[in-house]
Every structure is written in structure tokens, then in C-alpha cells.
N, C-alpha and C positions, 0 to 999 in steps of 0.2 A: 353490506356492512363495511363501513370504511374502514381502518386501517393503516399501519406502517409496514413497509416489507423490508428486510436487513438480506442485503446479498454480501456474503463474506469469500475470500479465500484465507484461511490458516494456514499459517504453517510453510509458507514458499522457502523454499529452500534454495537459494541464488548469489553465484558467486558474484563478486563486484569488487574496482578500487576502489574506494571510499575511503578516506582518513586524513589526521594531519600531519604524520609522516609522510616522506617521501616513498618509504618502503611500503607502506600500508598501499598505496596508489600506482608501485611498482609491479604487484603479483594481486591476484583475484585469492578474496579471503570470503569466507561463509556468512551471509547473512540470513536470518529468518523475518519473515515478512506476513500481518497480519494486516487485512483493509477491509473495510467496510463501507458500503455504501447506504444512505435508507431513501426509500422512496415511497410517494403516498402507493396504497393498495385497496383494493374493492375484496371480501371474501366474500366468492361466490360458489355453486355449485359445477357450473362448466370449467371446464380447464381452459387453465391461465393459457393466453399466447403469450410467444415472445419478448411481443413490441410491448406487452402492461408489465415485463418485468425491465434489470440491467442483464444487460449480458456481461457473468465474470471471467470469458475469455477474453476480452474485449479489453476489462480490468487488469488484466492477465500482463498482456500486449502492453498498454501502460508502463505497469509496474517494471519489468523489462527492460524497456527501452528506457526509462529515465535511470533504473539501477545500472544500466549496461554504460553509462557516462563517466569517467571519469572524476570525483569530485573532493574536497573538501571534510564536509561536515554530513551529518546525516541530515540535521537542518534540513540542510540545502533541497535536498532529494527528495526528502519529506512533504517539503513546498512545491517543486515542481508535480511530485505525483498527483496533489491534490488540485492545481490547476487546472495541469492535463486530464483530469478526471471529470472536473466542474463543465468544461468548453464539450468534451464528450458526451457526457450523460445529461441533458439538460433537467431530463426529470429527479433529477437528484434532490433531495433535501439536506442530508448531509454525508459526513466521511469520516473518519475513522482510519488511519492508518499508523501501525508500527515497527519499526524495525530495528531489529537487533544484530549486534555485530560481535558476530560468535568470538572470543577471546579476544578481549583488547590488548592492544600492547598496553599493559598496567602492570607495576610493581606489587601485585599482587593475582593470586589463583582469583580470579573472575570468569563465569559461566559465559556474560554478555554483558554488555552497555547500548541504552536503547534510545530511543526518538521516539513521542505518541505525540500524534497529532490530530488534534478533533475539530471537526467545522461545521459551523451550518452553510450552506449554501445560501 
């Protein structure tokens, strides 16, 4: 039976500079990070290897290294993750990522200010 299969990590918890202050990109402030990957899938009775799923350490790794960048805008980060992701996984169909940045500098009590980013491959 064919199939979509959704590989997700929720919930990353990862310091980063990101922002368009000076200060925000000065010190590592809290982000949360939500991605998703979908890819076709077979449901069958033997266990899945591997190689017929993503691997979301892999995704992991990714996310990481592109949050571990100095930048700007969440944009920015948002795009490169999903690049970096597409050249990775070629079985991809699509992506799904979010990230939020835990207490913005706002004139206001705000939880988070986010990025979602959705693609098809």
C-alpha cells in the first residue's frame, strides 16, 4: 500500500544569534524549532530499513549548523535549512519548518515571533 511518511523533530530547543539588532546577534538567545519532512512510503508487514525512511538525526545536523550561523532575519535561516535539506534528502517531497524566537525584543510581553516555511520539493 502506497503512502506519505512525515519524519518530524518538535520542539528543538537551540540557542542561536539571529535578529536585527545588533544585541540580538551579540549573545545566543532561545529558539524553538519544528521541521518536517514527507516522503513517498510503501506500508508493509516487514520492518522498514533505514535507507526507505529520512534519517532525523541527519535533519538534526542541518538544523544546527545552519542555526549555529550568525544571521539577520529568520527568513534567511528558514531558506537556507530547506535547501540544505532538499540537496540532502533527495527522497524528499516536501518540508515544513518553524522557528520561533523565544521573547522578542517587542514593546510588548510576547511569548514568541515565528517563521513557517512550507515547500514542495
Amino acid at each position: 500500500m502506497e503512502a506519505i511518511r512525515t519524519i518530524s523533530l518538535n520542539g528543538l530547543e537551540i540557542q542561536a544569534r539571529i535578529g536585527v539588532y545588533d544585541y540580538e546577534r551579540e549573545e545566543e538567545r532561545t529558539f524553538l524549532v519544528d521541521a518536517s519532512l514527507e516522503m513517498p512510503a510503501v506500508v508493509k508487514m516487514e520492518a522498514v530499513e533505514l535507507n526507505e525512511t529520512l534519517n532525523y538525526e541527519t535533519l538534526l545536523t542541518i538544523i544546527q549548523k545552519e542555526m549555529g550561523e550568525v544571521e539577520f532575519l529568520l527568513e534567511t535561516v528558514a531558506n537556507r535549512i530547506v535547501l540544505a535539506a532538499e540537496a540532502v534528502f533527495p527522497k524528499a517531497t516536501r518540508m515544513s519548518i518553524h522557528i520561533q524566537k523565544k521573547n522578542p525584543p517587542l514593546k510588548a510581553k510576547v511569548d514568541s515571533s515565528s517563521v513557517k516555511l512550507s515547500v514542495i520539493f
